[in-house]
C-alpha positions in Angstrom: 0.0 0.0 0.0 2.7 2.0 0.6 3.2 2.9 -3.4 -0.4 3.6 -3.3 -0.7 6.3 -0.9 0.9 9.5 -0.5 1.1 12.3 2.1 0.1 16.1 1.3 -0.3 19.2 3.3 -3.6 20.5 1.4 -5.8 18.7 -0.9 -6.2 19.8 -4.3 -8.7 19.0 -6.5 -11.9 20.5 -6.3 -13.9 19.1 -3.4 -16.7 17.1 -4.4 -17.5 15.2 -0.4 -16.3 16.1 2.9 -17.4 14.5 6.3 -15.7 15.4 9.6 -16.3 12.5 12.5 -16.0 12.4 15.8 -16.1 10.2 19.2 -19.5 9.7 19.5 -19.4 5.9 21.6 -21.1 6.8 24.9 -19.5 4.3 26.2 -16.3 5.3 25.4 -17.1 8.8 26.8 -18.4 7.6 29.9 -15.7 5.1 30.7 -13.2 8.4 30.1 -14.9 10.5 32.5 -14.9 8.2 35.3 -11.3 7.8 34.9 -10.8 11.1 34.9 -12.7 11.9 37.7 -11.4 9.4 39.7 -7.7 10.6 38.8 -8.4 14.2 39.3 -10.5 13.8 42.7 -8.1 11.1 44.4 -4.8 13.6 43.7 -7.1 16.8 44.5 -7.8 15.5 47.9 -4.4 13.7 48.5 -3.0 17.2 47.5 -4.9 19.4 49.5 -5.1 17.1 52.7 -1.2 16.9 52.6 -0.1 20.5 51.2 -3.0 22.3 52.2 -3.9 21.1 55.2 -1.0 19.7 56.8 -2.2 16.2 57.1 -0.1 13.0 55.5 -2.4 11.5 52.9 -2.3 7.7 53.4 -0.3 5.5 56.1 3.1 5.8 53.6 2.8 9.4 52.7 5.2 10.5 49.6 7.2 13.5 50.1 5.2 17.3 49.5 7.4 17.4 46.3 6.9 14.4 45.1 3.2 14.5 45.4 2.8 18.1 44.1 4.6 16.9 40.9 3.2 13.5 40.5 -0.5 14.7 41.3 -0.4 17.6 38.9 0.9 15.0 36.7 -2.0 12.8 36.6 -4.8 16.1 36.9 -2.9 17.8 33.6 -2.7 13.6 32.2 -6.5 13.4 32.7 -7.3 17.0 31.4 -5.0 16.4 28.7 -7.3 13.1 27.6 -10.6 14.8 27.8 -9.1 17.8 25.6 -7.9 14.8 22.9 -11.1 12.8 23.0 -12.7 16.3 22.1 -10.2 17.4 19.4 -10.0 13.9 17.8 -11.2 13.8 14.3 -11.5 11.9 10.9 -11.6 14.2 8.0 -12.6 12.3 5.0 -12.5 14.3 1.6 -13.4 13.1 -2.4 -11.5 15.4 -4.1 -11.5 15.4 -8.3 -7.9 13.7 -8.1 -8.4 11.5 -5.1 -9.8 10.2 -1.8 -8.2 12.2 1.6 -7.9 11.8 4.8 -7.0 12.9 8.1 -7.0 12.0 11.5 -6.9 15.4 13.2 -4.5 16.1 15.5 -2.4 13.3 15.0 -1.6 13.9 11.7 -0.8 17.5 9.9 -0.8 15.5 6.5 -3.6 14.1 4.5 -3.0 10.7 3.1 -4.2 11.2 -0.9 -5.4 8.0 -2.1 -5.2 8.8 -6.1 -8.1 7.0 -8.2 -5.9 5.6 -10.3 -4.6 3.6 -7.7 -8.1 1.9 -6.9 -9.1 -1.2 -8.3 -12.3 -1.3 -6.6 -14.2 0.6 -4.2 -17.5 -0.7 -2.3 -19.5 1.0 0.7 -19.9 -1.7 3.1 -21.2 -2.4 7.1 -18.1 -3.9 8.8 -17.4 -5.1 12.5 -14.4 -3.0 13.7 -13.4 -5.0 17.1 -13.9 -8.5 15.1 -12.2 -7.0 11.7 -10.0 -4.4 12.8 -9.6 -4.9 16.6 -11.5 -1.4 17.5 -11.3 2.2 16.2 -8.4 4.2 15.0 -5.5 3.9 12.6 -6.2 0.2 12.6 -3.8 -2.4 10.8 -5.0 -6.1 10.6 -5.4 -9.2 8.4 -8.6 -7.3 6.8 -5.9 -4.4 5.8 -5.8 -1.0 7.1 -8.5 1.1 8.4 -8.9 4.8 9.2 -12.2 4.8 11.1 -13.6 6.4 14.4 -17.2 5.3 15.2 -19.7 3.1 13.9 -19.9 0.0 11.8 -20.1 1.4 7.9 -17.2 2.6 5.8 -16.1 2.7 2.3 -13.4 -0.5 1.5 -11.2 0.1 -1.1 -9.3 -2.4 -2.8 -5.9 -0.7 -4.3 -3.8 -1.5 -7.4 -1.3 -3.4 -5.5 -4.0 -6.1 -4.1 -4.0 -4.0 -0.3 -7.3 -3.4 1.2 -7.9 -0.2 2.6 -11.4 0.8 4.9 -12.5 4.5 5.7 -15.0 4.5 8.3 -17.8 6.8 7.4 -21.4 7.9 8.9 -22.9 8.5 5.3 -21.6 5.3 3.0 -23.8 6.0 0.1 -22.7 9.6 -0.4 -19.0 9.2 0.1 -19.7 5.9 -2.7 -21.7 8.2 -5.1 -19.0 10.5 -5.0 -15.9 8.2 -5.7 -17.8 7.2 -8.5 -19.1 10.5 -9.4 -15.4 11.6 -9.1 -13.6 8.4 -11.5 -16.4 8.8 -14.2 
């Protein structure tokens, strides 16, 4: 796949389909916020009891150092993971030369899939966790997969035999537009 990809700062072509996803698993949400609370409100209390308040936090109390910089630590680690899980996102593009995307704010680079390079292109339901082992830049025996919720994406199979799967909430529009696009 690796012949069949490139990376580009800005798309070019005219743009023809764009979807922007995001989190949107509850689940995953929840799960995140009971971490974080937990994290924030254990090293908040251990923090102010100790520094605050005078009073060792626990039977083996850390030094006031330590503690300050490990608990700010963990309270800027959680804050940090709710501010990613709210930035995350999967910018999918059909452009007139070629498929893009982006998983914002890992990458500053769109990957350009040219049509040229696609032997076929279906939109399909898929199991992420059975297929691709969950959400993500996922690699497996399936292929590769940029996707970030739900179970319906476009697979793509490229010149060089690779399969490649982009997650997407509207399958038949981003399908009607790759073929709109390699008319």
């Amino acid at each position: 796949m690796a012949g069949a990809v490139e990376k580009v700062k800005q798309p070019r072509g005219a743009l023809l389909f764009r979807e922007v996803q995001r989190i949107r698993q509850p689940w995953i949400w929840a799960l995140l916020l009971i971490c974080c609370v937990l994290l924030v409100g254990i090293f908040g209390y251990g923090m102010y009891k100790q520094l605050i308040l005078g009073e060792p936090w626990g039977t083996n109390p850390m030094p006031d150092l330590l503690l300050l910089v490990m608990g700010t630590f963990f309270i800027l680690f959680a804050l940090g993971m709710l501010w990613f899980f709210g930035a995350v996102r999967l910018v999918t593009e059909v452009r007139t030369d070629g498929i893009y995307v982006r998983f914002v704010p890992l990458f500053r680079n769109y990957v350009r899939i040219p049509f040229e390079k696609i032997r076929q292109y279906q939109a399909r339901q898929y199991s992420p966790v059975r297929e691709y082992g969950g959400w993500g830049i996922r690699y497996s025996r399936s292929g590769k997969a940029y996707n970030l919720s739900g179970n319906q994406g476009l697979q793509l199979i490229l010149e060089d035999g690779s399969r490649l799967l982009i997650g997407t909430q509207r399958p038949e529009e981003l399908e009607r537009a790759v073929h709109e696009a390699v008319r």
